[in-house]
C-alpha positions as CSV (number, residue, x, y, z in Angstrom):
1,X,2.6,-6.4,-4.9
2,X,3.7,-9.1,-2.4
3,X,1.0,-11.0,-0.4
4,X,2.0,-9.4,2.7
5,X,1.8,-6.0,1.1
6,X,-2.2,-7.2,-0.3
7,X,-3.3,-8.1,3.5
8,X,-1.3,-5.2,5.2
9,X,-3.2,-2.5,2.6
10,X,-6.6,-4.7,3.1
11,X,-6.4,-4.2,7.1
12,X,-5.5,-0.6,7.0
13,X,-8.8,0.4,4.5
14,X,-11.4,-1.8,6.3
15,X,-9.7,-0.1,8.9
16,X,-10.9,-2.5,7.1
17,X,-10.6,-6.1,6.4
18,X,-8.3,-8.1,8.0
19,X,-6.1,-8.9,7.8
20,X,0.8,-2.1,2.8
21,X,2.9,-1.3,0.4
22,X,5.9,-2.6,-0.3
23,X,7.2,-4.9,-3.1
24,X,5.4,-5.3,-6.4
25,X,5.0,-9.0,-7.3
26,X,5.6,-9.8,-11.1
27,X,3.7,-13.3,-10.5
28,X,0.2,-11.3,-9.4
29,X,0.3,-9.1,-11.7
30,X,-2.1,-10.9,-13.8
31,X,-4.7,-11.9,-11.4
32,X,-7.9,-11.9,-12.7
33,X,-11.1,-9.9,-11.3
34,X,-13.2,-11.3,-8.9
35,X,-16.2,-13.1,-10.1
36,X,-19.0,-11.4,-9.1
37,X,-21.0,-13.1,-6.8
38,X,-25.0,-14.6,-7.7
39,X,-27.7,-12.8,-6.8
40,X,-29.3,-15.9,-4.6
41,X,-26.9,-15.7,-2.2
42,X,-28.2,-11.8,-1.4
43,X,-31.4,-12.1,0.2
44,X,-32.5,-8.4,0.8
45,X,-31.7,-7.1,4.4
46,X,-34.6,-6.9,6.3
47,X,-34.7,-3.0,8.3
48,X,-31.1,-2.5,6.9
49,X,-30.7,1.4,6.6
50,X,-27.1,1.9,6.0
51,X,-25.6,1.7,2.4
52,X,-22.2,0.0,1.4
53,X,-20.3,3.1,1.6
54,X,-22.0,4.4,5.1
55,X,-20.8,0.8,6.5
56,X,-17.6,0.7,5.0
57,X,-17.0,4.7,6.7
58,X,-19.0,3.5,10.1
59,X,-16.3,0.4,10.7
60,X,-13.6,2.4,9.8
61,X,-14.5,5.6,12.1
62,X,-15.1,2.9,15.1
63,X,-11.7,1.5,14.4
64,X,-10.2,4.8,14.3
65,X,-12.1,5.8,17.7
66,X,-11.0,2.5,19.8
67,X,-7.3,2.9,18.7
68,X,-7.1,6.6,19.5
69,X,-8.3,5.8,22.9
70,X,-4.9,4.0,23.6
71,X,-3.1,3.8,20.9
72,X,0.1,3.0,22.6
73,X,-1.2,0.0,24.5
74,X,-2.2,-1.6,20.8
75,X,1.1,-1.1,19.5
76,X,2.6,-2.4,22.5
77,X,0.4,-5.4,22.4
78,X,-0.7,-5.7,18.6
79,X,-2.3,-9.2,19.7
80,X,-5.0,-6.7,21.5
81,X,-5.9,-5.4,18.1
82,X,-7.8,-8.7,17.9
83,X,-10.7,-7.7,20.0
84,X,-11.0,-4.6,17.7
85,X,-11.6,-6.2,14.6
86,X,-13.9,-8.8,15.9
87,X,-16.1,-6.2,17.1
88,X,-15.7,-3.5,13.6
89,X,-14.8,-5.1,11.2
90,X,-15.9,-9.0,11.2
91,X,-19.4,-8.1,11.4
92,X,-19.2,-6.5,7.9
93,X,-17.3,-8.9,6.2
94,X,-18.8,-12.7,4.7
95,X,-16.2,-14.3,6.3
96,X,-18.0,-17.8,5.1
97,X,-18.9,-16.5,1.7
98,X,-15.6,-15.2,1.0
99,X,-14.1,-18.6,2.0
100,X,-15.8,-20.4,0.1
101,X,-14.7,-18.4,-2.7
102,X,-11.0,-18.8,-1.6
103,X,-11.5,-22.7,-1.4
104,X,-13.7,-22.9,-4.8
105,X,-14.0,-26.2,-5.8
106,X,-12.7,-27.9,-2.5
107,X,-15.6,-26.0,-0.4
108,X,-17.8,-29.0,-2.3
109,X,-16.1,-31.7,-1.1
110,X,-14.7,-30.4,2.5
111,X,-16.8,-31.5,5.4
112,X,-18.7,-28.9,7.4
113,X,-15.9,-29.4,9.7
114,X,-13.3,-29.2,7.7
115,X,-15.5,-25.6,6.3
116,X,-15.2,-24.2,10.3
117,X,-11.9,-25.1,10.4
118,X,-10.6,-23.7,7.3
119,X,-12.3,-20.5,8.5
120,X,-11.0,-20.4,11.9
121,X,-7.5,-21.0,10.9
122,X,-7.4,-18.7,7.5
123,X,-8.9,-15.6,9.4
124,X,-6.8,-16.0,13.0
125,X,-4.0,-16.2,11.0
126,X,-4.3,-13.2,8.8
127,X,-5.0,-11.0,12.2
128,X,-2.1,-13.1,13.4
129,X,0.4,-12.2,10.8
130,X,-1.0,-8.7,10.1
131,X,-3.2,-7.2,12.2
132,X,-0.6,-5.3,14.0
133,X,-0.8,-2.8,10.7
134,X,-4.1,-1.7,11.6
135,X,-2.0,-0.2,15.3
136,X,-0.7,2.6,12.6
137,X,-4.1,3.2,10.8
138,X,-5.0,6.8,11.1
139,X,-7.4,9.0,9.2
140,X,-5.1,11.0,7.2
141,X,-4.3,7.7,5.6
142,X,-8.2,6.5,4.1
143,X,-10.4,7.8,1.7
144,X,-13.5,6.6,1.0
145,X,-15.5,7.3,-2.4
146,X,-19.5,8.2,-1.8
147,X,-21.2,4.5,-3.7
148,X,-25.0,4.7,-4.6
149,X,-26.0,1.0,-5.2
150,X,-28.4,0.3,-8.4
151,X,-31.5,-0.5,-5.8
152,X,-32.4,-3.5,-8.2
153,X,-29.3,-4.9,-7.4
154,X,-28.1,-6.9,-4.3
155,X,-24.3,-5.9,-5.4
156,X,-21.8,-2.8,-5.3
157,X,-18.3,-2.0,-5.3
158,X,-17.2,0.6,-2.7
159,X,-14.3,2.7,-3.9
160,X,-11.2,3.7,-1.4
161,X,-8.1,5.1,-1.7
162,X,-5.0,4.3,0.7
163,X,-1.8,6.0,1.8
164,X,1.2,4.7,1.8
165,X,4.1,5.5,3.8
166,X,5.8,6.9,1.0
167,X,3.2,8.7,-0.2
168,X,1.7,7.0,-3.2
169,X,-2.2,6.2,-3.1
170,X,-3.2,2.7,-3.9
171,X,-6.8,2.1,-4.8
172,X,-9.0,-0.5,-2.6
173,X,-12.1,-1.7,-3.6
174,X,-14.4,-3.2,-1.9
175,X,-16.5,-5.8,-3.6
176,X,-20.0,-6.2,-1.3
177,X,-23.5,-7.5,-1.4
178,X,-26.6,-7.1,0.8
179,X,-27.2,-9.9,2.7
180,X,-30.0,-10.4,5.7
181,X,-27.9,-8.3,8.4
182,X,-27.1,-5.7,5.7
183,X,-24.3,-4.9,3.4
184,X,-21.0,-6.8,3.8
185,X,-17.6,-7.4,2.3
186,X,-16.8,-10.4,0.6
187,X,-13.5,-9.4,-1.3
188,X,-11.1,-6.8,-1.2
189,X,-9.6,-5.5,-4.3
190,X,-6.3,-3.9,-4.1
191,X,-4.4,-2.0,-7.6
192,X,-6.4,-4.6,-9.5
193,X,-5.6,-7.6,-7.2
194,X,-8.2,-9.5,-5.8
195,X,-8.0,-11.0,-2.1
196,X,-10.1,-13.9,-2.9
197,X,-8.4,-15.1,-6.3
198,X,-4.7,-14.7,-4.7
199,X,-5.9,-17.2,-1.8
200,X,-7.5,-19.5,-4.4
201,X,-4.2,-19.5,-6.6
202,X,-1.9,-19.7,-3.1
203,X,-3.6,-22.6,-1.8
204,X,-5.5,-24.3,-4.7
205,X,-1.9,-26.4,-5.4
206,X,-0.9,-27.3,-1.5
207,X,-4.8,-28.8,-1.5
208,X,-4.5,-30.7,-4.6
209,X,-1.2,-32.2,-3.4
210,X,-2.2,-33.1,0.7
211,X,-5.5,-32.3,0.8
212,X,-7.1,-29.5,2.3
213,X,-6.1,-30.7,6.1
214,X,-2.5,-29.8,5.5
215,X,-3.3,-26.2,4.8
216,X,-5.8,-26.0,7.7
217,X,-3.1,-27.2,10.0
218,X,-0.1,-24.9,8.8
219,X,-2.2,-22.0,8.9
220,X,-3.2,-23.2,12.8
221,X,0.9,-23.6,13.1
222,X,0.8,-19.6,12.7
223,X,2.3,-19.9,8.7
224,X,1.4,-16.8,6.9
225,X,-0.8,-17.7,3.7
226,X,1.0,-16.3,1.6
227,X,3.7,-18.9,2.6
228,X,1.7,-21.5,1.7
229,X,1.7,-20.7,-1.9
230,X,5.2,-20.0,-2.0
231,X,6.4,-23.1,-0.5
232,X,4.5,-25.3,-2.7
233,X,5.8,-23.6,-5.7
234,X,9.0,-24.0,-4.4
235,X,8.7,-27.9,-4.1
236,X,7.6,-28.2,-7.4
């Protein structure tokens, strides 16, 4: 499954991520699963009343009620998709957790500024390069798996179930943990692919090689991630 496909499939079960099914990348295929995150960095959420899967459905029915409204006008003007996802989705995702995770190693050494950057740039440019999927999201095409955390742990995997346009159902998983404003995202697993470990793979060689300026500035550019990867493997 190509990169473009992982994102596209990511934004349309968040309702929910960010930024669908097309191509099946050989080179993926052996990603490995997600590391799972420690238990420090999931302080209990204070008054939190919603579970993982209840946040997962509440984003995705919000989505689903803002583009009904007009959806026309957001497929005219994908860019307007923006303000949805800041205000549905980003709130339940880590964005800075899940970052750091893409970065691994080069999180210790990058300044704070070069942290805010890299976060900045990453996310705008997923919505930029994909959000416009999420203007075709509709109900008919998400299905999402009841989830009843271990209450001892600060961790839990929300199962869903996407549509293609072909008809063939792809499984997304949704790798969470509880954190002081409740239950978020911090990776989205798609047929066994992991968001986070593609990134790390795609950019972990362009950062060895120019540093980890260069990727922040072709991502500002308005390259798509996966490009990154590709191009450096191409050089080599």
């Amino acid at each position: 499954m190509s990169m473009a496909t992982r994102i596209g499939l990511s934004s349309i079960a968040l309702a929910l991520a960010l930024g669908t099914a097309q191509a099946q990348s050989p080179a993926t295929q052996g990603a490995p699963a997600p590391a799972t995150p420690a238990a420090t960095t999931a302080a209990p959420a204070a008054g939190a009343e919603q579970g993982p899967s209840e946040v997962v459905q509440g984003a995705a029915e919000g989505m689903l009620h803002a583009l009904d409204k007009d959806r026309a006008a957001y497929k005219r003007d994908p860019a307007k998709v923006g303000d949805l996802v800041n205000t549905y989705l980003l709130p339940h995702w880590d964005t800075e957790y899940s970052a750091r995770l893409v970065l691994g190693r080069y999180w210790r050494t990058a300044t704070p500024e070069q942290r805010q950057h890299f976060i900045d740039a990453f996310y705008h440019s997923l919505l930029a390069n994909y959000g416009a999927a999420l203007s075709e999201f509709t109900a008919d095409r998400l299905k999402i798996y009841p989830t009843t955390p271990d209450p001892a742990k600060p961790i839990a995997t929300v199962r869903t179930e996407v549509k293609r346009d072909n008809g063939d159902h792809v499984s997304v998983n949704y790798y969470m943990h509880k954190t002081p404003q409740g239950w978020k995202a911090w990776d989205v697993v798609i047929d066994g692919i992991s968001y986070v470990n593609s990134y790390r793979t795609d950019f972990g060689e362009q950062i060895e090689q120019q540093g980890i300026d260069s990727v922040i500035k072709r991502l500002e550019a308005g390259e798509r991630p996966s490009a990154i990867g590709k191009q450096t493997a191409t050089k080599s």
